[in-house]
C-alpha positions as CSV (number, residue, x, y, z in Angstrom):
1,X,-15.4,-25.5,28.0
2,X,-11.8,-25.1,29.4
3,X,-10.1,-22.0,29.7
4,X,-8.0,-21.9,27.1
5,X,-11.7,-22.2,25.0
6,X,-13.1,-19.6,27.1
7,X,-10.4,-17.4,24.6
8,X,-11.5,-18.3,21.3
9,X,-14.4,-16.9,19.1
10,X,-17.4,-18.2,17.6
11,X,-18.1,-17.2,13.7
12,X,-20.1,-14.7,14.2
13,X,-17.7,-13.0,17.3
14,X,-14.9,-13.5,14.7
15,X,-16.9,-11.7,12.0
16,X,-17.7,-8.7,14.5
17,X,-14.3,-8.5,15.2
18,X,-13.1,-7.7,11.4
19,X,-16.2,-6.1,9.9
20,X,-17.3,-9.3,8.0
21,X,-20.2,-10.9,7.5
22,X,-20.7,-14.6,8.8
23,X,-20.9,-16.1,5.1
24,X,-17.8,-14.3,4.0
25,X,-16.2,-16.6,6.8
26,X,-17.7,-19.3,5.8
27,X,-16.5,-18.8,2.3
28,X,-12.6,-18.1,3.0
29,X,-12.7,-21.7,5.4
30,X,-14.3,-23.2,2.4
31,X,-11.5,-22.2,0.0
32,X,-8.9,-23.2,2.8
33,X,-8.2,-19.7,3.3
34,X,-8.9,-20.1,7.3
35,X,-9.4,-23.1,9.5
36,X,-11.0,-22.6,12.9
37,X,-8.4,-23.9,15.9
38,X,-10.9,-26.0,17.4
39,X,-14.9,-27.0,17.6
40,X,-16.7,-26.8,21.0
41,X,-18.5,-29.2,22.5
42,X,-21.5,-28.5,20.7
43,X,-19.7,-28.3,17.2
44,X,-19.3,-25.0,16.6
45,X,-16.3,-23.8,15.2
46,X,-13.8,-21.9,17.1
47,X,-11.2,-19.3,16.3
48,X,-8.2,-18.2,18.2
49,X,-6.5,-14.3,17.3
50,X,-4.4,-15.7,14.9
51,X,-7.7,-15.8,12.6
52,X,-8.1,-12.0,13.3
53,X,-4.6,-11.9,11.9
54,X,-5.2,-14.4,8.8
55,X,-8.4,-12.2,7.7
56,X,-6.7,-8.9,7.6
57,X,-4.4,-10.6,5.6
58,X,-6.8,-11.8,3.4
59,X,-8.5,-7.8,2.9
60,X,-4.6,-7.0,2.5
61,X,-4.2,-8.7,-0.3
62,X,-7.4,-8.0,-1.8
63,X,-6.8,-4.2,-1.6
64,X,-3.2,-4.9,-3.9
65,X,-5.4,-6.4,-6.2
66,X,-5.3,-10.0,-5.7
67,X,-9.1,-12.1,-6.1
68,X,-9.5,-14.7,-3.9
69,X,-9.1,-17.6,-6.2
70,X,-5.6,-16.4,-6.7
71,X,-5.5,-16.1,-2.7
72,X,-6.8,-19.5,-2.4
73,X,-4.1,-20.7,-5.7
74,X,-0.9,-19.1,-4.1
75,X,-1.7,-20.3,-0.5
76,X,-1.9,-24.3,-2.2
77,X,1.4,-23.6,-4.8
78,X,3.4,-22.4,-1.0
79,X,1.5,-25.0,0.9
80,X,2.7,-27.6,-1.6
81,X,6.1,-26.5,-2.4
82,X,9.0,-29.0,-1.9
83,X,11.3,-26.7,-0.1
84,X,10.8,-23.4,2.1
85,X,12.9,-21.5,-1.1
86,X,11.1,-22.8,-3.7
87,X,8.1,-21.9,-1.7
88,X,9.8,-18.4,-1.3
89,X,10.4,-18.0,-4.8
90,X,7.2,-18.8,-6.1
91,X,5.8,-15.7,-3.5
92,X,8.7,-13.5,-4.5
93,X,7.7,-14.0,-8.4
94,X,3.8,-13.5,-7.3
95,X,4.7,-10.4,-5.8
96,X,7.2,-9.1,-8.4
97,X,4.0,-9.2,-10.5
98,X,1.5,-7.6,-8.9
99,X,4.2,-5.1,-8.1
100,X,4.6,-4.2,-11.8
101,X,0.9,-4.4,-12.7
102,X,0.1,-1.4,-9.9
103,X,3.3,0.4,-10.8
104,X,1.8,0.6,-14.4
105,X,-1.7,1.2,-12.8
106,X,0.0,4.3,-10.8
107,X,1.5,5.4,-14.4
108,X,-1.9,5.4,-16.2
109,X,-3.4,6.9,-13.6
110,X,-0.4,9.9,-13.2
111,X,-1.4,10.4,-17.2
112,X,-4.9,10.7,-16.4
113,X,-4.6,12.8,-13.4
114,X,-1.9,15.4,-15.9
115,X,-4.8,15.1,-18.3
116,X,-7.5,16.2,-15.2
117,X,-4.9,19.3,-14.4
118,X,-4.8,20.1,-18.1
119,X,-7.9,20.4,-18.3
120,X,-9.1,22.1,-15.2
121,X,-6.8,24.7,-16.2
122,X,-8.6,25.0,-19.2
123,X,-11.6,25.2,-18.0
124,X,-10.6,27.6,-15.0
125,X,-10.0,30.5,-18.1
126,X,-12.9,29.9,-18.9
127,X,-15.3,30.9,-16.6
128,X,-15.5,34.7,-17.5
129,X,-16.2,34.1,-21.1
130,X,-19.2,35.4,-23.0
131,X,-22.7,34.2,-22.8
132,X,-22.9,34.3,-26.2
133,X,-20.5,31.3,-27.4
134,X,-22.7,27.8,-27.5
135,X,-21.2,24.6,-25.7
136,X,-20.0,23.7,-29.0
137,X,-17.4,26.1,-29.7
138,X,-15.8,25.1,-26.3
139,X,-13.7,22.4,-28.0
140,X,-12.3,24.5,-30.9
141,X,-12.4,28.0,-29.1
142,X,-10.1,30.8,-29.8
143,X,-11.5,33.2,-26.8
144,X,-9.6,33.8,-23.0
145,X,-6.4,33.4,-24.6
146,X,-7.5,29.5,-26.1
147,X,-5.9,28.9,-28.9
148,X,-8.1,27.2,-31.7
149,X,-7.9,23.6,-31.8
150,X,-5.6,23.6,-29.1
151,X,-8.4,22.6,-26.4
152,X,-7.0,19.7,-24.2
153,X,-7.9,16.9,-25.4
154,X,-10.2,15.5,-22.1
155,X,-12.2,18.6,-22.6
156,X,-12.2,18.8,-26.4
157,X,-13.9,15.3,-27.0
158,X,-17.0,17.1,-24.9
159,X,-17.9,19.3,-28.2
160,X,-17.2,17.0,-31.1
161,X,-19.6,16.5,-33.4
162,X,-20.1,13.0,-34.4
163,X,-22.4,13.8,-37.0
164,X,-21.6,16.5,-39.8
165,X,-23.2,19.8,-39.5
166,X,-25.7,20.3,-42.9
167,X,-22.7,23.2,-43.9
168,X,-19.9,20.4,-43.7
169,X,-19.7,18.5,-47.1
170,X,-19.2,14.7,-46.4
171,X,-15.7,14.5,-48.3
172,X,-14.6,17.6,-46.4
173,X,-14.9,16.8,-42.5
174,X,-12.1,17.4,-40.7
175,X,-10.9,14.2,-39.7
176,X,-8.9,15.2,-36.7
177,X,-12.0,16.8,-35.1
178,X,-13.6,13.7,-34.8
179,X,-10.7,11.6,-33.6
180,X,-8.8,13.2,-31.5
181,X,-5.8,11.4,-30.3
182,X,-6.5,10.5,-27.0
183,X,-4.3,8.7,-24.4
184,X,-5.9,5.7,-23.8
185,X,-7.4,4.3,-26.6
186,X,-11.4,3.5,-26.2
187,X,-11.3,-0.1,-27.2
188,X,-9.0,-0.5,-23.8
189,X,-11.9,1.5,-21.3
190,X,-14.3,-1.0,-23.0
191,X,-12.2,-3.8,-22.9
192,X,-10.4,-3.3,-19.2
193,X,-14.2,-2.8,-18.0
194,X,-13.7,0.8,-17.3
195,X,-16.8,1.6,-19.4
């Protein structure tokens, strides 16, 4: 082994070095995502610092939300592009994306988090209310300066009845109690594998 070898890491030195595990090295070389620089004598494969750089890279872009098939896809689309612009654009419009989907991601979740505040407020005036209430006047409460039916939504939903109470008459249950308008509709949580 010559000196500049002497440099260079082995798999699992390179995995060590960035908190991975051997196979997860394995698996970004396999989908062209890393090449070692060189092999040893004995065929093992050998990575310079560059490699360090390539797999924080990699963890980058997984934190934005990129998989690595769509790692793997870009790197081939740049890698294959006729011109250093056209590989540029093709980046810029990856990137313009993603941009868009977490800037609606940090929307939803600014809703969600007014929702939370909402709520905890809510819930802060009630902590010196009677023993007496049950749980399910919580939602519909008119106590500690609540207004009925004016519950935030987040918290209302804990106290609905989704099955009529035997003084209710069928034809006469209040709609609205049951579906309460909420921000993001259930059928997206299920479907957006929130759930």
């Amino acid at each position: 082994m010559d000196g500049s070898e002497s440099k260079l890491m082995r798999v699992g030195e390179l995995a060590k070095a960035v908190g991975k595990t051997v196979r997860a090295m394995h698996l970004y070389e396999e989908l062209g995502l890393l090449d070692p620089r060189t092999r040893s004598d004995g065929g093992f494969r050998l990575y310079g610092p560059e490699a360090v750089a390539r797999i924080h890279w990699i963890v980058k872009l997984q934190a934005i939300g990129f998989t690595l098939a769509e790692i793997q896809g870009f790197v081939k689309d740049f890698q294959n592009a006729k011109s250093a612009p056209e590989a540029s654009a093709r980046v810029l419009a990856l990137f313009q994306e993603k941009r868009q989907k977490i800037r609606d991601q940090i929307m939803q979740l600014q809703v969600i988090e007014n929702d939370l505040d909402e709520a905890l407020g809510y819930l802060d005036s009630c902590q010196p209310c009677s023993t007496e209430h049950a749980p399910s006047e919580c939602g519909d409460c008119d106590h500690q300066g609540h207004r009925k039916g004016e519950a935030p939504p987040l918290f209302a939903g804990l106290s609905l009845s989704r099955h009529p109470s035997s003084s209710d008459k069928p034809d006469k249950l209040d709609k609205d109690k049951v579906d309460k308008d909420f921000d993001v509709p259930v059928t997206v949580l299920f479907r957006e594998g929130n759930n």
